[in-house]
C-alpha positions in Angstrom: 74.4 56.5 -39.3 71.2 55.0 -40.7 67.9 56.4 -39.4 64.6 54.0 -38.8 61.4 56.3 -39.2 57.8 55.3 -41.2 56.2 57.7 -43.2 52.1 57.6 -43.0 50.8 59.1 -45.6 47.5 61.4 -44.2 44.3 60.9 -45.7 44.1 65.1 -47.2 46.8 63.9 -49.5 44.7 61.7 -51.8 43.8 64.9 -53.3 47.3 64.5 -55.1 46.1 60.7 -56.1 44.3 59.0 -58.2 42.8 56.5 -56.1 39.7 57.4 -53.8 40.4 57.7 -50.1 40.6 54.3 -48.5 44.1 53.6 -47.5 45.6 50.1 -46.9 47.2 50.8 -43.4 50.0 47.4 -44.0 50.5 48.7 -47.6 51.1 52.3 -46.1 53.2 51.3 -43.1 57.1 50.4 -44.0 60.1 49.8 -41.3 63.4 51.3 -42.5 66.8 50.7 -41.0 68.5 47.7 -39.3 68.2 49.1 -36.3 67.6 52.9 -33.8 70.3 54.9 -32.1 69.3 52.7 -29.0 71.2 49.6 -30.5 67.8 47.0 -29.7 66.1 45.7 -32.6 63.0 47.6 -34.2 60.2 45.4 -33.9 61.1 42.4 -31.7 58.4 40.8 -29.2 56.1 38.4 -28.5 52.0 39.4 -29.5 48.6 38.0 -27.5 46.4 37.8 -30.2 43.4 36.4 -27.6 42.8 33.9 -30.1 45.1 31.0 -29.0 47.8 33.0 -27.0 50.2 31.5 -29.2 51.1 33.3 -32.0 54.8 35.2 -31.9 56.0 37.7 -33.7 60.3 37.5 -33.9 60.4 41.1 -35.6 61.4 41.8 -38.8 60.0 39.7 -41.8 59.6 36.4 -39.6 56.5 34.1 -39.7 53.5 34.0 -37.1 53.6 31.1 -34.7 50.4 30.1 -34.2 50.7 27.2 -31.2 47.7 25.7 -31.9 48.8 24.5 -35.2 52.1 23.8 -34.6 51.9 20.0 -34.7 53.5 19.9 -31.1 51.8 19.3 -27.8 52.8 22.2 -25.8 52.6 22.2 -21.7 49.0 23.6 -21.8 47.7 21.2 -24.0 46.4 17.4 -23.4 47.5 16.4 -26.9 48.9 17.9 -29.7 47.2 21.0 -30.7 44.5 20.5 -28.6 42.6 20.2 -25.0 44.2 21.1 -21.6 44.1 24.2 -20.7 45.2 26.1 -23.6 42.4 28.0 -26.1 42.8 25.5 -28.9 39.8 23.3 -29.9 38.7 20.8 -27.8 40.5 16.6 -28.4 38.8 14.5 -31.1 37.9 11.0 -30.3 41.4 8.7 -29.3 43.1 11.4 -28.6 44.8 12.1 -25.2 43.0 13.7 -22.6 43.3 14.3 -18.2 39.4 15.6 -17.9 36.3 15.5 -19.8 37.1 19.4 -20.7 39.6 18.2 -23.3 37.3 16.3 -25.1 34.8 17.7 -28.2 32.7 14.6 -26.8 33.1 16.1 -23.3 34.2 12.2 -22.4 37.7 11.3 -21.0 38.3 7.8 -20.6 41.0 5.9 -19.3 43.1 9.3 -20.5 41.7 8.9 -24.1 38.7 10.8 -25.6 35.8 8.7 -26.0 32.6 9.3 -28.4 29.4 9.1 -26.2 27.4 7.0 -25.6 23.6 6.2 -24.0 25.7 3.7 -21.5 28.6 5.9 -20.4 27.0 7.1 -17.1 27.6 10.9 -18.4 24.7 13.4 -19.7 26.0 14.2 -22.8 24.7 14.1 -26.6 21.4 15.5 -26.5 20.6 13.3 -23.5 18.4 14.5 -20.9 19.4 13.1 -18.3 22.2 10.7 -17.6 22.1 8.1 -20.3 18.2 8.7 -20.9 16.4 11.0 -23.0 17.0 12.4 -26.4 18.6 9.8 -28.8 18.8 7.4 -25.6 16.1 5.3 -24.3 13.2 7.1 -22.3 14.2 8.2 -19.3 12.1 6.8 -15.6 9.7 8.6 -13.2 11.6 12.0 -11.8 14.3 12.1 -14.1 14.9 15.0 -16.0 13.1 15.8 -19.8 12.2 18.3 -22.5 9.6 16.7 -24.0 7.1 13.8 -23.6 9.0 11.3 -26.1 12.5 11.6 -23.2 9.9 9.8 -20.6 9.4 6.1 -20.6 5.7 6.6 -20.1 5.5 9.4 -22.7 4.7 12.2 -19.9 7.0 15.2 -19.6 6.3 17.4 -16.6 7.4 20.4 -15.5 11.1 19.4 -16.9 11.1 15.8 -15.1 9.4 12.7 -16.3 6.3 11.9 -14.0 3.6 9.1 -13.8 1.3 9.2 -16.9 -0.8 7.3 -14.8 -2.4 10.5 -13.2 -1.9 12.5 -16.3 -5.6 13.0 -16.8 -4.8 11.9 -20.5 -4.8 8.8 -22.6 -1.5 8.1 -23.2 1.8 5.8 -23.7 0.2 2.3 -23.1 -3.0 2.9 -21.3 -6.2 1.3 -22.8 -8.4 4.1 -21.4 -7.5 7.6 -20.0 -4.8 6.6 -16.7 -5.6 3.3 -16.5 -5.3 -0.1 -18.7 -1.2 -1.2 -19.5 0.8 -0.6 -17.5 -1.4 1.2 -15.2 -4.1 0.4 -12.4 -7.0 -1.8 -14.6 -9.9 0.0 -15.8 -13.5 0.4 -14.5 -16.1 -1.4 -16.4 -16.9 -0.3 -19.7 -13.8 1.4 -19.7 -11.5 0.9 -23.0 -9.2 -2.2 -22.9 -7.0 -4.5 -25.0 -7.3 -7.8 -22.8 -8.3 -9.1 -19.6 -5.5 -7.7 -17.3 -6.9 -4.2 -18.6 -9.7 -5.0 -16.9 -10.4 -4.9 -12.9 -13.1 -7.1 -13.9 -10.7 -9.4 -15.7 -13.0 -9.4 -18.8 -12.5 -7.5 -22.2 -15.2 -8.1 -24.7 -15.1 -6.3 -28.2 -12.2 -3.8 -26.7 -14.6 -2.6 -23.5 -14.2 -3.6 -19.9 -17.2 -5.9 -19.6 -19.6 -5.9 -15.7 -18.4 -8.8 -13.9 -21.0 -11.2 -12.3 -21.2 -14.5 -10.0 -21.5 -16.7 -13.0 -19.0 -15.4 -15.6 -16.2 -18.2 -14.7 -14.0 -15.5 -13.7 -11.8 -14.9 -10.4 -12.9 -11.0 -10.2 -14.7 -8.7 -7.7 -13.6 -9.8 -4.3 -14.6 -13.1 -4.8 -12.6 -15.9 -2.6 -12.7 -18.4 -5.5 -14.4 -18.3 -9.0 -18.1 -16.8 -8.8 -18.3 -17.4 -5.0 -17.7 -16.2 -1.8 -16.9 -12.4 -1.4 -19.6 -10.4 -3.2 -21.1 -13.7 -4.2 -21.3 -15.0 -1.0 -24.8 -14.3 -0.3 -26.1 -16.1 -3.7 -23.4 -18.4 -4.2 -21.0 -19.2 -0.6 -18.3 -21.3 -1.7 -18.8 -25.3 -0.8 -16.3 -27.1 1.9 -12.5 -27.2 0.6 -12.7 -24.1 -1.8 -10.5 -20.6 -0.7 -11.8 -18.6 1.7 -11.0 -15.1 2.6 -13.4 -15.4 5.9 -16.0 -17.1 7.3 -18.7 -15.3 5.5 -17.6 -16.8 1.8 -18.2 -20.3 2.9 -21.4 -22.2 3.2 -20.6 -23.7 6.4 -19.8 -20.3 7.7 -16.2 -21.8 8.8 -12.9 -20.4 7.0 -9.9 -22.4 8.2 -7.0 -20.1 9.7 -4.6 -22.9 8.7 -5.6 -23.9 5.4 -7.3 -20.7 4.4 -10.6 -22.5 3.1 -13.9 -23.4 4.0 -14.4 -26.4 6.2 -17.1 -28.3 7.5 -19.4 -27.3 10.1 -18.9 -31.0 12.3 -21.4 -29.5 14.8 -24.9 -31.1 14.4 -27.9 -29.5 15.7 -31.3 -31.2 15.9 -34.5 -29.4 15.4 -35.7 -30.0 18.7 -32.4 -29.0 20.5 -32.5 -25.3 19.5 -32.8 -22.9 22.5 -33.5 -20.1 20.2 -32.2 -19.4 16.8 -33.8 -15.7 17.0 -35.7 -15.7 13.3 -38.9 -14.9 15.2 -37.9 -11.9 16.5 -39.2 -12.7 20.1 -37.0 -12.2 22.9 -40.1 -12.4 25.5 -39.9 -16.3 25.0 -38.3 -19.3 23.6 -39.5 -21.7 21.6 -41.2 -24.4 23.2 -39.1 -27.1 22.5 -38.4 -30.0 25.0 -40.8 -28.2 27.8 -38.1 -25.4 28.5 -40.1 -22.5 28.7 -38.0 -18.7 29.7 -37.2 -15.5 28.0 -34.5 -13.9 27.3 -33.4 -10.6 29.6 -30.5 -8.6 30.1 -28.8 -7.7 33.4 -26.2 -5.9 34.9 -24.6 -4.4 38.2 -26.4 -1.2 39.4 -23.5 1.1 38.3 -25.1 1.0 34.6 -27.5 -0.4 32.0 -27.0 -3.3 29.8 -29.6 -3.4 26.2 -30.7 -5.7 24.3 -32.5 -6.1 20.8 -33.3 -8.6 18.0 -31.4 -7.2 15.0 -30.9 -8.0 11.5 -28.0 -10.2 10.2 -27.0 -11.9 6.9 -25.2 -15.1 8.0 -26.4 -17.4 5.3 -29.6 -18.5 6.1 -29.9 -16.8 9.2 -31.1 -13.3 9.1 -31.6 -12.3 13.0 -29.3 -12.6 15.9 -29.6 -11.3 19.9 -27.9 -8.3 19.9 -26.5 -7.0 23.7 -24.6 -3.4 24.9 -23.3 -2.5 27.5 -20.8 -0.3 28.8 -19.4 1.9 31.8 -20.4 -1.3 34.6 -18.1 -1.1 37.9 -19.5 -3.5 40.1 -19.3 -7.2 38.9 -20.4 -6.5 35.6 -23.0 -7.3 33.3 -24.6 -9.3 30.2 -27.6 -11.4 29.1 -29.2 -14.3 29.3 -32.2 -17.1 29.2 -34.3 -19.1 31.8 -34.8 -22.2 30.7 -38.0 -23.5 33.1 -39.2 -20.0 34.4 -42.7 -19.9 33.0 -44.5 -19.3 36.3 -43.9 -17.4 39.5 -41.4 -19.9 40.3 -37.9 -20.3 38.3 -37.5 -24.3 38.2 -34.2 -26.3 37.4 -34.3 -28.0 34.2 -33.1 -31.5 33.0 -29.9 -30.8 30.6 -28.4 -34.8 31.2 -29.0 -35.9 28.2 -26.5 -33.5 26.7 -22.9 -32.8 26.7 -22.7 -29.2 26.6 -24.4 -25.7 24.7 -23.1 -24.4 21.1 -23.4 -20.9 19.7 -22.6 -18.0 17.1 -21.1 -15.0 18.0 -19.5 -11.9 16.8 -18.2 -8.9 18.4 -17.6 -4.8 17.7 -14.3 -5.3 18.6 -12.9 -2.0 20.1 -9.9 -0.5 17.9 -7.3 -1.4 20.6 -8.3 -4.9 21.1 -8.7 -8.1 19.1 -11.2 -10.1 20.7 -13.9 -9.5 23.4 -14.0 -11.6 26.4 -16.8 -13.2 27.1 -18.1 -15.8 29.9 -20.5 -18.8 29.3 -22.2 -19.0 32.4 -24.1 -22.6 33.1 -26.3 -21.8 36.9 -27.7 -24.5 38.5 -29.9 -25.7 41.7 -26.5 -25.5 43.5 -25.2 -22.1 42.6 -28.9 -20.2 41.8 -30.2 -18.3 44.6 -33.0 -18.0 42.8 -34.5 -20.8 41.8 -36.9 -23.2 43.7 -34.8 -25.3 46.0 -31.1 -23.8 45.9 -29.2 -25.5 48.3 -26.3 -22.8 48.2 -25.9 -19.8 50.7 -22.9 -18.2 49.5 -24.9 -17.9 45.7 -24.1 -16.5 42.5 -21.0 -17.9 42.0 -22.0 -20.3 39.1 -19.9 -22.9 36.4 -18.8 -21.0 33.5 -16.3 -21.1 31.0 -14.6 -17.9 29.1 -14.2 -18.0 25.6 -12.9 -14.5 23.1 -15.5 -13.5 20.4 -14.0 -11.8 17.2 -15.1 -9.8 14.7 -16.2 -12.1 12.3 -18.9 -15.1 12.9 -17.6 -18.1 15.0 -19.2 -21.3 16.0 -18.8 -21.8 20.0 -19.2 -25.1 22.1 -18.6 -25.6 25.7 -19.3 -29.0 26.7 -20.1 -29.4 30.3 -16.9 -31.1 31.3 -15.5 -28.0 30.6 -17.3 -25.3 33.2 -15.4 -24.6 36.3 -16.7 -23.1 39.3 -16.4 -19.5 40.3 -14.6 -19.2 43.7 -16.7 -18.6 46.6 -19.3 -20.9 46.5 -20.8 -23.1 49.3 -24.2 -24.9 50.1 -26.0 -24.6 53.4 -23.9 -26.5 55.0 -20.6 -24.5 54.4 -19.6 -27.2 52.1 -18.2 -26.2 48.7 -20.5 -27.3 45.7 -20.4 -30.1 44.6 -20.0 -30.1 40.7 -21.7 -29.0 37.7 -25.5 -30.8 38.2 -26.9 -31.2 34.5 -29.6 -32.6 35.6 -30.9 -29.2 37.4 -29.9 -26.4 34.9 -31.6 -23.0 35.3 -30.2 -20.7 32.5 -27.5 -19.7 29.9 -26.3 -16.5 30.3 -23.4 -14.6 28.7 -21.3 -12.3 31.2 -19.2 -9.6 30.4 -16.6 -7.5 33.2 -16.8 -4.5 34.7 -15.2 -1.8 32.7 -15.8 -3.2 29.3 -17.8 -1.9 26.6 -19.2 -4.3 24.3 -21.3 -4.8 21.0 -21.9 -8.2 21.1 -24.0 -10.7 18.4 -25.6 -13.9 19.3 -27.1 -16.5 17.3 -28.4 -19.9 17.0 -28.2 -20.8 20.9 -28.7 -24.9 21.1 -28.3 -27.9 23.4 -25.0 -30.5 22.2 -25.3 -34.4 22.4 -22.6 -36.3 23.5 
């Protein structure tokens, strides 16, 4: 019978030995004997080293397996010797692969590994973000990044790319600090490369340069080159140039349709001017063509209508009539002018040798409207209770015509032929009136509804010819 034992030899007995004290446990461990009084065989089993979980031991004198090296692609792996789920190193580029996980370049594609690259829709390398940043191209507004060069505009905040634009720095392609490039254009005197640098679409010697109404340049908010807009008031752009509205053009017309300045077809003679307002004197017209009145404002007893000569800049006119009102709830209210009231008595007055009454007007148009609606109001010896003569009985109920008043200056005319008459009306005799009589005008009044409140501008009042 053979006995298996091992002898260790203790540390106290390198007293006996000529070597120091530092035994070499393999050298002093030994295995004797085929086998133990069991029958199994000393040694045998399999080891976990934790490195790969492949090595084996088969007992005895036999080799270490190490399964990572064994040329072989074992169940765990993706490939031989590598990936899956196994410890071994991770697939080099071409070899197979099921996940990105078996890959050193963390790619799988179509089952192979794949280098990466700035195109492969995968943040890898030393990317950033996904295909941006790092040895890729700059990444774009909100995407992730380290440092400024990762960012397309060369601004790096807070870990994500963000608009260098309100850096508060000069930077990436800006001319001047957040603006020029690629940014908003610069203020004048600001730093600049070229004109689109500039809001005033002028760089001279590398500086933003003031723009003016004579520098040949669309800039400011002109409506064509050095007129209209800011200009307008020096320079208003002639007939057939771009308009923006009707105070960039000479004519004070801006075609809706065309989007430029037409001509103003209305002519008005000196003498047919009822008042064009530069005077300042609303207690009388000017005495032109023997009407003689003044102008007054009037309303329904419920409130009080105003009105003032007040200062305007519509080319060469600088004052207009200028009428509120507000909170009426009777019939309303507005303003107006006698026409032949410069005595006790109010007299009709002889309007036959025109066709109708032109005006300008603009309105404070309230924030839920568009337009103010406004009535021309023609009375005459038929429909004027208070003139010398009326024939009516059932009065007040004169020829008018409505017309909307925006915002922004418009020329007005209501010919004659167009006035209809307000229902209600009869003469002394209980017939209706008969129509509009010309020839016995008393005033032009303006008439607004009850219930609206109104800021309303009026200008250059005048007599048509046919």
């Amino acid at each position: 019978m053979s006995f298996g034992f091992k002898v260790i030899i203790p540390c106290a007995v390198s007293l006996y030995l000529a070597a120091a004290c530092t035994p070499d446990l393999d050298s002093l461990s030994a295995t004797y004997g085929a086998g133990n009084s069991s029958g199994g065989a000393a040694g045998s089993g399999t080891v976990d080293e934790g490195g790969s979980g492949n090595e084996t031991s088969s007992g005895g004198s036999a080799p270490v397996v190490d399964k990572c090296a064994n040329n072989k692609k074992d169940s765990n792996e993706s490939d031989v010797d590598c990936g899956g789920t196994s410890l071994c190193d991770r697939c080099i580029a071409n070899t197979n692969c099921k996940a990105n996980r078996d890959c050193e370049s963390e790619y799988c594609l179509n089952g192979k590994c794949t280098d990466p690259s700035c195109t492969d829709e995968i943040q890898n390398q030393d990317e950033t973000g996904v295909d941006c940043g790092g040895s890729c191209l700059p990444c774009d507004i909100n995407a992730p990044c380290s440092v400024n060069m990762d960012c397309s505009g060369q601004y790096c905040l807070d870990g994500v790319c963000a608009n260098h634009c309100l850096s508060g720095k000069k930077e990436a392609d800006e001319t001047d600090v957040d603006c020029g490039g690629k940014c908003d254009p610069c203020d004048d005197k600001s730093g600049c490369k070229d004109a689109d640098d500039c809001k005033s679409k002028i760089c001279s010697n590398q500086k933003c340069q003031v723009p003016t109404c004579s520098d040949s340049v669309l800039n400011q908010d002109e409506s064509s080159t050095d007129c209209g807009g800011a200009c307008a008031p020096t320079k208003p752009c002639a007939v057939g140039i771009h308009c923006n509205s009707e105070a960039d053009c000479e004519s004070w017309i801006c075609s809706a349709t065309t989007g430029k300045c037409v001509a103003d077809t209305v002519v008005v003679a000196a003498g047919d001017i009822i008042d064009d307002f530069e005077d300042r004197d609303l207690s009388s017209i000017p005495p032109l063509g023997g009407r003689v009145g003044n102008w007054y404002a009037y309303g329904d007893p419920s409130s009080v209508a105003t009105q003032e000569a007040a200062t305007v800049n519509r080319g060469a006119s600088k004052v207009a009539l200028r009428t509120k009102g507000k909170d009426f709830t009777g019939w309303g209210s507005g303003v107006g002018v006698d026409l032949n009231h410069g005595s006790s008595d109010k007299l009709p007055w002889d309007a036959s040798a025109y066709a109708g009454v032109t005006f300008w007007a603009r309105a404070v148009v309230p924030a839920d409207q568009t337009t103010v609606a406004v009535m021309v109001v023609m009375p005459d010896i038929d429909t004027d209770k208070l003139v010398k003569g009326a024939t009516c009985s059932t009065c007040d109920h004169h020829y008018l015509k409505g017309v909307q008043i925006t915002a922004g200056w418009q020329r007005f005319v209501v010919p004659f032929s167009d006035l209809t008459l307000e229902p209600g009306g009869v003469q002394t005799n209980g017939m209706p009136v008969p129509a509009f009589n010309k020839a016995a005008v008393t005033s032009v009044q303006f008439r607004l509804a009850s219930g609206q409140t109104y800021d309303l501008y009026i200008d250059d009042v005048a007599f048509v010819k046919p």
